[in-house]
C-alpha positions as CSV (number, residue, x, y, z in Angstrom):
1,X,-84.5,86.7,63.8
2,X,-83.9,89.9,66.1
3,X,-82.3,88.9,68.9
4,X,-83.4,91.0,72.3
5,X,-82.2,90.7,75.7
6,X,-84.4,92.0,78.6
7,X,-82.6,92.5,82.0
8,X,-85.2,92.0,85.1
9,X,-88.4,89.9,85.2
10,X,-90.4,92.1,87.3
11,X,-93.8,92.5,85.8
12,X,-92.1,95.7,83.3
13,X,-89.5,93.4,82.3
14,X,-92.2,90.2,81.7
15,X,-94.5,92.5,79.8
16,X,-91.7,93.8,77.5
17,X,-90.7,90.3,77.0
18,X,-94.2,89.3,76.3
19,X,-94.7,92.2,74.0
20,X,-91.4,91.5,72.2
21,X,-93.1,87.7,71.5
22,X,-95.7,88.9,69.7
23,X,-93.3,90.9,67.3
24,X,-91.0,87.6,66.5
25,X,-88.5,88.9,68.0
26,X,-85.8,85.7,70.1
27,X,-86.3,87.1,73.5
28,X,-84.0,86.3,76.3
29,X,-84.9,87.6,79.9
30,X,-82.4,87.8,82.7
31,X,-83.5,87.5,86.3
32,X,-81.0,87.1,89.5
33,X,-83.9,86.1,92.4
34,X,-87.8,85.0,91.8
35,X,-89.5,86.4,88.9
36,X,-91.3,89.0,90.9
37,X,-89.9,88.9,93.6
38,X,-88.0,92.5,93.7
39,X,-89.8,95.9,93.7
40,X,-93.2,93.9,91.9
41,X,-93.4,91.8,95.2
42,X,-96.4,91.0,97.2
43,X,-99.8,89.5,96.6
44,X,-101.8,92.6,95.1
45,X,-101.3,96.0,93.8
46,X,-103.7,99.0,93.3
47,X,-105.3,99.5,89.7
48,X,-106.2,103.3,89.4
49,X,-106.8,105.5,87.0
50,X,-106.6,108.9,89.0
51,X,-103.4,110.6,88.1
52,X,-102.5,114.4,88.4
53,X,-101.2,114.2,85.3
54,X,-104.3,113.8,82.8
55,X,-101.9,112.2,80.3
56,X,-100.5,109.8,82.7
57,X,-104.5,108.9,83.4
58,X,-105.1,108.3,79.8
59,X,-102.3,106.0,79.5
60,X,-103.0,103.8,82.7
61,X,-106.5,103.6,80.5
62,X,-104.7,102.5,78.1
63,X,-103.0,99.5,80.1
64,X,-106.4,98.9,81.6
65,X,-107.3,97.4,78.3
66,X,-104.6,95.7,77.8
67,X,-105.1,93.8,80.9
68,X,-108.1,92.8,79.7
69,X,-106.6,91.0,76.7
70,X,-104.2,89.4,79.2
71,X,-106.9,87.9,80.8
72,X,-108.5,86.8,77.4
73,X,-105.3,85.3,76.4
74,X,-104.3,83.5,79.9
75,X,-108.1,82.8,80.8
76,X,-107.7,84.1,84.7
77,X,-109.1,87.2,86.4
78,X,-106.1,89.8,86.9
79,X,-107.9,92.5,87.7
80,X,-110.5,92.4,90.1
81,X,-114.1,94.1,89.1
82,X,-114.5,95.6,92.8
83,X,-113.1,99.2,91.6
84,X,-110.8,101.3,93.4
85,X,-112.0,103.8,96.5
86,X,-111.0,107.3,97.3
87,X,-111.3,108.9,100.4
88,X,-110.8,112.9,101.4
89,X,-110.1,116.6,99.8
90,X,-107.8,114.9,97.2
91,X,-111.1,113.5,95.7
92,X,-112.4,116.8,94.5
93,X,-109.1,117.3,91.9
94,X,-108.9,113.4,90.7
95,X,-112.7,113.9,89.8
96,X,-111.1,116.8,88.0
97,X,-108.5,115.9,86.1
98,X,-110.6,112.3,85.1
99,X,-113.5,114.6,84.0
100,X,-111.0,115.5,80.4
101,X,-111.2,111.5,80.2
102,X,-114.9,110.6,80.0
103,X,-114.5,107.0,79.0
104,X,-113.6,106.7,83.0
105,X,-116.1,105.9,85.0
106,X,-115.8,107.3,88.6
107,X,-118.6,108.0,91.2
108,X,-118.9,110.2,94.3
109,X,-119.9,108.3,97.4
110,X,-122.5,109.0,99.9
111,X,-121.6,107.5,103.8
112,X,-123.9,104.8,102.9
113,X,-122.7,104.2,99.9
114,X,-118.9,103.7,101.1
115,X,-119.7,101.8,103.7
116,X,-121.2,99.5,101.6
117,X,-118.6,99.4,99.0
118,X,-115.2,99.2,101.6
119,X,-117.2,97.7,105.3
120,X,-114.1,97.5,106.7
121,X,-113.7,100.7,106.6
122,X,-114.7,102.6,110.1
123,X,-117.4,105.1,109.7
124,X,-116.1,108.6,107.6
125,X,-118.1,111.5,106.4
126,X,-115.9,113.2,103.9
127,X,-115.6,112.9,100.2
128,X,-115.1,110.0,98.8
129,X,-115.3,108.5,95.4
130,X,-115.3,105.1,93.4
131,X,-112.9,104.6,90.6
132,X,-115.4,101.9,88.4
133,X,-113.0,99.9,86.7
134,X,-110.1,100.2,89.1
135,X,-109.7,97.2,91.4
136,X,-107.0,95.1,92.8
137,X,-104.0,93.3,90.3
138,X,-103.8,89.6,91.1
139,X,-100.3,90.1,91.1
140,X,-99.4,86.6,91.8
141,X,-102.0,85.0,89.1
142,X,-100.0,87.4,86.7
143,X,-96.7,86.1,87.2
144,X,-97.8,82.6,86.9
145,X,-99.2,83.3,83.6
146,X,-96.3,85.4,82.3
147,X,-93.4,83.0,83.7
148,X,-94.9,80.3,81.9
149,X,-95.5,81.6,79.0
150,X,-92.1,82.6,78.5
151,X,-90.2,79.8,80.8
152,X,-87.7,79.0,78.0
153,X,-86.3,82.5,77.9
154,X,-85.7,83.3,81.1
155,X,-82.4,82.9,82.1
156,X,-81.2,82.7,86.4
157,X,-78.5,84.9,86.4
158,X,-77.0,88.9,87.4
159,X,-76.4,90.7,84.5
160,X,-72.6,92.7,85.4
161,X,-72.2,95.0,82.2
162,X,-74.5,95.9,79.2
163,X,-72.4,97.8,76.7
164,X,-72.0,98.3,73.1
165,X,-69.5,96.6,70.5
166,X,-67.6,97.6,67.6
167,X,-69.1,95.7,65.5
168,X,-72.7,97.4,66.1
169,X,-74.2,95.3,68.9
170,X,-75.0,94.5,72.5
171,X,-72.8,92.5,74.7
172,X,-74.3,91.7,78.1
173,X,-71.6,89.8,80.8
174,X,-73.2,87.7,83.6
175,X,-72.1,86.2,86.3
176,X,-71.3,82.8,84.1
177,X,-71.6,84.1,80.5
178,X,-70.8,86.8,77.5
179,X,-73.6,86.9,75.3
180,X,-75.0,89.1,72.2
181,X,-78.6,91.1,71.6
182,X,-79.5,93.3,68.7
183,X,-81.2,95.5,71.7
184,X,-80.9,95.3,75.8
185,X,-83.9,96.4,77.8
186,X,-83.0,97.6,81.1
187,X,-86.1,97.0,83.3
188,X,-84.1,95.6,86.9
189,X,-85.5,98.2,89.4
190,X,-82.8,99.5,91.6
191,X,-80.4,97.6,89.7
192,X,-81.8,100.0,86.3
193,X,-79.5,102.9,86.6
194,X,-76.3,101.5,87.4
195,X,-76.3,99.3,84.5
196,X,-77.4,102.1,82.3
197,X,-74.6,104.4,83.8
198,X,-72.5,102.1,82.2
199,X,-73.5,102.0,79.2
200,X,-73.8,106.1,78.7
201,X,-77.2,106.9,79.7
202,X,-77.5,108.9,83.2
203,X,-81.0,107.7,85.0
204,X,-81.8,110.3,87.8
205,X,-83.3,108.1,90.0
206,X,-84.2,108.9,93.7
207,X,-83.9,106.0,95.7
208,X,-85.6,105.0,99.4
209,X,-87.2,102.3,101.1
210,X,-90.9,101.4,101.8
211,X,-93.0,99.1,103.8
212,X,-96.3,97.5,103.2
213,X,-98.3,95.3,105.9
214,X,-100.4,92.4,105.8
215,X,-103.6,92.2,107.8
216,X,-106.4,89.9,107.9
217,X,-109.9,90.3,107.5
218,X,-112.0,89.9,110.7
219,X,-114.4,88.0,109.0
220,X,-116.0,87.2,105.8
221,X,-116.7,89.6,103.2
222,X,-120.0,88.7,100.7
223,X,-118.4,90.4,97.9
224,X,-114.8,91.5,97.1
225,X,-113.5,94.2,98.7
226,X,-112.0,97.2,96.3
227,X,-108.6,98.9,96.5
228,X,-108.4,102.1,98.8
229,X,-106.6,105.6,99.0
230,X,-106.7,107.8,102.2
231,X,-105.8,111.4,101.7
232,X,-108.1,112.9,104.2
233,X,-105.7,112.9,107.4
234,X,-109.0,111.8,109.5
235,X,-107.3,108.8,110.7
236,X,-103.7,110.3,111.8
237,X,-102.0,109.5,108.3
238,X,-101.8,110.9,104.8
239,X,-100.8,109.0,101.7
240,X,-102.9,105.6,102.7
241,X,-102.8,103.6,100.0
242,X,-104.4,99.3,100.4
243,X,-105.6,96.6,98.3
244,X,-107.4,93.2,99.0
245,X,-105.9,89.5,98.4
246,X,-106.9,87.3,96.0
247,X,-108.6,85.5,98.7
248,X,-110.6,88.5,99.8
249,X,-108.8,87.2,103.6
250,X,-106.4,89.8,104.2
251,X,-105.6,93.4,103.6
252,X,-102.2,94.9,102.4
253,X,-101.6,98.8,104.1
254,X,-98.8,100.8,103.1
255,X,-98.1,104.8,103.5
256,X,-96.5,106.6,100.6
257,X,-93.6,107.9,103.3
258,X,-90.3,106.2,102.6
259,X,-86.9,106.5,104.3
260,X,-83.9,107.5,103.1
261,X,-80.9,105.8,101.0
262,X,-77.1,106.4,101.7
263,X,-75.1,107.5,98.5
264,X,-73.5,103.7,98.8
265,X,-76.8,102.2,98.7
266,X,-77.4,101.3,102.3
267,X,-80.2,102.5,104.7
268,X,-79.8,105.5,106.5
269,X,-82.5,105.1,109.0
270,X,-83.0,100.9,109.1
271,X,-84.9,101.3,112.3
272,X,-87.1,103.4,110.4
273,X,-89.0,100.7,108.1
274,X,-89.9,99.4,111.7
275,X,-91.7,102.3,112.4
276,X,-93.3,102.6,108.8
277,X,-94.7,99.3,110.0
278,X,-95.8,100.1,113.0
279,X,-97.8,103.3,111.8
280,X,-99.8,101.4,109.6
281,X,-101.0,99.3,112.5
282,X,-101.7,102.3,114.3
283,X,-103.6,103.5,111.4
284,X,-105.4,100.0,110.9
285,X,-106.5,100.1,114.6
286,X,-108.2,103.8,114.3
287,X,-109.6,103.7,110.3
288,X,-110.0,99.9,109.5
289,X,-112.3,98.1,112.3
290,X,-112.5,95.4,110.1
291,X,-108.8,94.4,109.7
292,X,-107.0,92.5,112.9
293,X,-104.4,94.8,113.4
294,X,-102.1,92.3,114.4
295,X,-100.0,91.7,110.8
296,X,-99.5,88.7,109.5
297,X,-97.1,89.3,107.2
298,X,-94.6,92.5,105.3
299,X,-92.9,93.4,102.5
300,X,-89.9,95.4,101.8
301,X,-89.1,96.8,98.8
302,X,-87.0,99.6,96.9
303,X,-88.7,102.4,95.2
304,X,-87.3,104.2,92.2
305,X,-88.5,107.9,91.8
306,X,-87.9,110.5,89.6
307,X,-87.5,113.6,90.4
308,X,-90.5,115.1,88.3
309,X,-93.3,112.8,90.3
310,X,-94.4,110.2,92.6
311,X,-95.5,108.8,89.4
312,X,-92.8,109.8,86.8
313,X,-92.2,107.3,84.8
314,X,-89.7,107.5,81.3
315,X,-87.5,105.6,78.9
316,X,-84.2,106.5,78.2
317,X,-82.7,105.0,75.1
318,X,-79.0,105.2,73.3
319,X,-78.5,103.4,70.5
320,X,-79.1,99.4,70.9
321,X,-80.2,99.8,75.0
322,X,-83.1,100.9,76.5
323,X,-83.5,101.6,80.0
324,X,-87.2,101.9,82.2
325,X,-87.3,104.2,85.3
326,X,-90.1,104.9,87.8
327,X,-92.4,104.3,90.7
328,X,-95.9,102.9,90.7
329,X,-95.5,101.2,87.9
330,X,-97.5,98.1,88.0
331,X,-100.9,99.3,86.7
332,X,-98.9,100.5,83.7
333,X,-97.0,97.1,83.1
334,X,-99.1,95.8,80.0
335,X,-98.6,99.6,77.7
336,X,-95.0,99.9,79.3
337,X,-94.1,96.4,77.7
338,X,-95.9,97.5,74.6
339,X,-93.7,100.9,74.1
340,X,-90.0,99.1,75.5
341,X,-91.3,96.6,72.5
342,X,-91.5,99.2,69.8
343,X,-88.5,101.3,71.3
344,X,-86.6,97.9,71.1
345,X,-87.7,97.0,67.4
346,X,-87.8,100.4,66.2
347,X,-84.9,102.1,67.5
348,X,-87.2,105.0,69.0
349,X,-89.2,106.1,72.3
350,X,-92.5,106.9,71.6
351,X,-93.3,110.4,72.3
352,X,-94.8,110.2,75.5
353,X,-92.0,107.9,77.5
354,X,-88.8,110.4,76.9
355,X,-87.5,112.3,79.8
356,X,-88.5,115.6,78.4
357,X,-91.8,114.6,78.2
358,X,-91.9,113.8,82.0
359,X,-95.2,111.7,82.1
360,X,-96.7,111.6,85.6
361,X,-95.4,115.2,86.6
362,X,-97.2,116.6,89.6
């Protein structure tokens, strides 16, 4: 039996594992913290199709299916049916580029209209839009179902070194172990291109900081409340982006600005994550009437860009290890797992995924 070692159990790392199941392979994950609990954290992500790169759209449809047949096979909702909304100029080129991809259904929104889908938003007379089968990934119900499905496998420890033997295969070196893989997938966030640095593959990965706030709900909402995407500027920021809890109770807020990252790895502005923070409350107080602006709770997290995108994404691969860099990457998790799978057991990156390709290029 193949024996494959995946590095990270974020929800990229889970998929591949998951993926690598369903090929036979003996799949060993390796996970330092919570499963989850790294750049994947928090209680709900956006599900969107609108891309600026029309293949990167096709291949978040793609995953969108896939999710689907995770929720066949682990008989819970993961992504919710309340669709994904779109507010400003920006609206005009994601009908655009989604307009090559008919089998996506999106919608233009009339006032009413929008303030009947998202009525916590306050009132806005610009251009909005409704991305059908977009919604809000139950992030947490999809760890549960992937951390015990694969519970045996996973393995609480840091992965050190991932290198290649003379004699043809993977060693990997813990913290408490040495241990051998026919294939390593690197799929550990920040920790991604260091480890793959050492074992001859250069990752250019851009790295910063980023902070999403909680909010709750002012009261309760009949029906479930979709994701949402501010690019209009009405409200004093740019690069909104929000999405629901499970519970339909509270409201997650984050802008797309990040700060900065040392060459050693530390912060060079840590007051400025404060003030990330504090923006999106200002925001919430002027565009969101139906969020209590006081927060009741944060996360923190690393991004990993590329330098191509906000939404690059690639694989890099040499010989037996396979590395998985990006931002955004969530929506995607399901197809990513699917192609670190066949790059794994075949040896080769599907088209797409290399570098040179540089999918999700703005």
């Amino acid at each position: 039996m193949t024996r494959i070692a995946v590095v990270g159990a974020g929800i990229v790392g889970l998929a591949t594992a998951h993926a690598l199941r369903k090929t036979g392979a003996d799949v060993t994950i390796y996970e330092s913290g919570t499963p989850g609990g790294g750049q994947s954290a928090g209680d709900g992500r956006i599900f969107r199709h609108a891309h600026d790169d029309v293949r990167l759209a096709g291949f978040v449809s793609s995953s969108r299916t896939l999710w689907r047949q995770w929720e066949a096979e682990f008989g819970v909702e993961l992504v919710s049916d309340a669709g994904a909304v779109a507010i400003g100029d920006s609206v005009e080129d994601k009908l655009r580029i989604l307009s090559d991809l008919p089998h996506i259904r999106v919608a233009l929104l009339a006032q009413g209209q929008l303030a009947s889908a998202l009525p916590i938003l306050a009132d806005f007379e610009g251009k909005a839009m409704l991305d059908v089968d977009g919604g809000a990934i139950r992030t947490l119900a999809a760890f549960r179902a992937l951390t015990e499905s694969l519970t045996e496998a996973l393995v609480a420890d840091h992965v050190l070194t991932v290198q290649h033997t003379s004699e043809g295969d993977v060693e990997i070196r813990t913290g408490t172990g040495v241990d051998r893989f026919d294939h390593a997938v690197l799929s550990a966030g920040r920790g991604t291109a260091p480890l793959a640095r050492n074992a001859g593959l250069e990752i250019p990965v851009e790295l910063a900081a980023h902070a999403r706030v909680t909010f709750p709900v002012r009261q309760d909402v009949d029906t479930p409340l979709p994701t949402f995407q501010d690019g209009s500027g009405t409200f004093g920021e740019t690069g909104v982006y929000a999405a629901p809890s499970a519970d339909n109770r509270s409201y997650s807020v984050g802008l797309s600005e990040t700060t900065g990252v040392r060459q050693d790895g530390s912060l060079a502005d840590p007051p400025a994550l404060e003030s990330l923070a504090a923006r999106a409350a200002a925001y919430v107080r002027h565009a969101l009437p139906g969020l209590d602006p006081e927060p009741s709770g944060y996360v923190h997290c690393w991004v990993t860009r590329l330098p191509w995108g906000e939404d690059g994404v690639g694989i890099w691969s040499t010989g037996k290890i396979s590395a998985i860099a990006g931002h955004n990457l969530f929506k995607q998790a399901p197809a990513l797992g699917e192609a670190l799978a066949e790059t794994a057991v075949s040896g080769v990156v599907p088209a797409l995924l290399r570098p040179e390709a540089q999918l999700g290029k703005a």
